[in-house]
C-alpha positions in Angstrom: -8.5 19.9 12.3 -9.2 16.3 11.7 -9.1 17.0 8.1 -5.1 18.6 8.5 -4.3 15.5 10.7 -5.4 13.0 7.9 -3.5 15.1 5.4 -0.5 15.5 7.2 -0.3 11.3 7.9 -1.1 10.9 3.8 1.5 12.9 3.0 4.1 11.2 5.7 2.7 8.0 4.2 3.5 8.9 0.9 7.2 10.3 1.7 7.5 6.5 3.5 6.9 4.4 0.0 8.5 6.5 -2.1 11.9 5.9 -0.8 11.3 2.1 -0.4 10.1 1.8 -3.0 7.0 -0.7 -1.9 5.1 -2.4 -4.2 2.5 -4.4 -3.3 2.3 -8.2 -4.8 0.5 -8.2 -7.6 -2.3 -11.2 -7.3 -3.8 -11.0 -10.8 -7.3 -11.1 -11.4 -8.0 -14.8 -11.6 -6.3 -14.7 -7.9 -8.7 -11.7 -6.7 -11.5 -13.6 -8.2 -10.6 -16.9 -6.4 -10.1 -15.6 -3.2 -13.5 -13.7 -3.1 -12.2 -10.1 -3.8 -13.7 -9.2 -7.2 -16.3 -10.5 -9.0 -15.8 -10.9 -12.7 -19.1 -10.6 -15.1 -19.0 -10.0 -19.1 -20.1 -6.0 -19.5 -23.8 -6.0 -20.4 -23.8 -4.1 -23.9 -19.8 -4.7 -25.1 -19.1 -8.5 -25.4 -15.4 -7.6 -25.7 -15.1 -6.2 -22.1 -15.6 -7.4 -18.5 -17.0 -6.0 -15.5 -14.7 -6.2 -11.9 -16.3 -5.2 -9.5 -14.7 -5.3 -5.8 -16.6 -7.1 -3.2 -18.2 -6.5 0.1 -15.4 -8.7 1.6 -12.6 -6.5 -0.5 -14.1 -3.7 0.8 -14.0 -4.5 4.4 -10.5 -6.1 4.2 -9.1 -2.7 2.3 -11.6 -0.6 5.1 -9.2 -2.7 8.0 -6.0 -2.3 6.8 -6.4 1.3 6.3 -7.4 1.5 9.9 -4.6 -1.2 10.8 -1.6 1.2 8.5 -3.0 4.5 10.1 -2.9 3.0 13.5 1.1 1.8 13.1 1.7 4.6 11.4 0.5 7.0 14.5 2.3 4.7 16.9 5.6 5.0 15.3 5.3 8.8 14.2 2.5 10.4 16.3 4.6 13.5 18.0 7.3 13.6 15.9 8.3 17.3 14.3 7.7 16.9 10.7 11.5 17.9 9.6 12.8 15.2 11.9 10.1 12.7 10.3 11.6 14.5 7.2 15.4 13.7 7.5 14.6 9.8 8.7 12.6 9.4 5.4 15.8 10.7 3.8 18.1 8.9 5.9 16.1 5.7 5.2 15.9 6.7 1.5 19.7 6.7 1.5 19.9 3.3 3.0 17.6 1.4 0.7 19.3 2.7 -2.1 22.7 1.8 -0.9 21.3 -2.1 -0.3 19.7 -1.9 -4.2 23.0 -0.7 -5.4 24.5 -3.7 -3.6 22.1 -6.1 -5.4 20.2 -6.6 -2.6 16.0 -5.9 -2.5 13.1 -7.1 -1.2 11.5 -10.1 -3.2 8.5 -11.7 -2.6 9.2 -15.9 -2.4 6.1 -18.4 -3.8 6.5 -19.9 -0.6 6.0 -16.3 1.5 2.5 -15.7 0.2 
């Protein structure tokens, strides 16, 4: 049962980014690196690759947002019959496009992150 509830929210998740088309920021790996996310180490036997490897503190940060994102998403959705969760993916599909076809979109500023 608890493994049909965490499909059934994956699969509403999905069907939500699709449409918006989200993106997340792209940080780079010097950035990840700098702010403790990955570590970067030359590859032990190939001196023409490197090693990233994700944190303790990535981990827990990635861990706590998933908790945070499936906690929003049950407070906004929980209850909701999947074809009316189904047309107001649609319905909000419809709208982003009509606001990209306008020129408009979501950017992210220097000054936002």
């Amino acid at each position: 049962m608890i493994t049909a509830a965490a499909s059934t929210n994956l699969e509403r998740e999905a069907k939500l980014q699709a449409p918006a088309g989200f993106r997340l920021p792209e940080l780079g790996g010097d950035g990840l690196v700098a702010t403790g996310f990955v570590t970067r180490e030359p590859h032990p036997t190939d001196r023409r690759a490197t090693l990233v490897t994700f944190t303790e503190h990535a981990a827990t940060t990635v861990a706590a947002m998933e908790r945070d994102q499936q906690k929003f998403a049950h407070l906004l959705f929980a209850g909701m019959p999947d074809e009316q969760f189904d047309c107001f993916v649609a319905g909000l599909g419809d709208v982003l496009t009509r606001l990209r076809d306008q020129g408009l979109s979501y950017e992210i500023r220097e000054d936002d992150q």
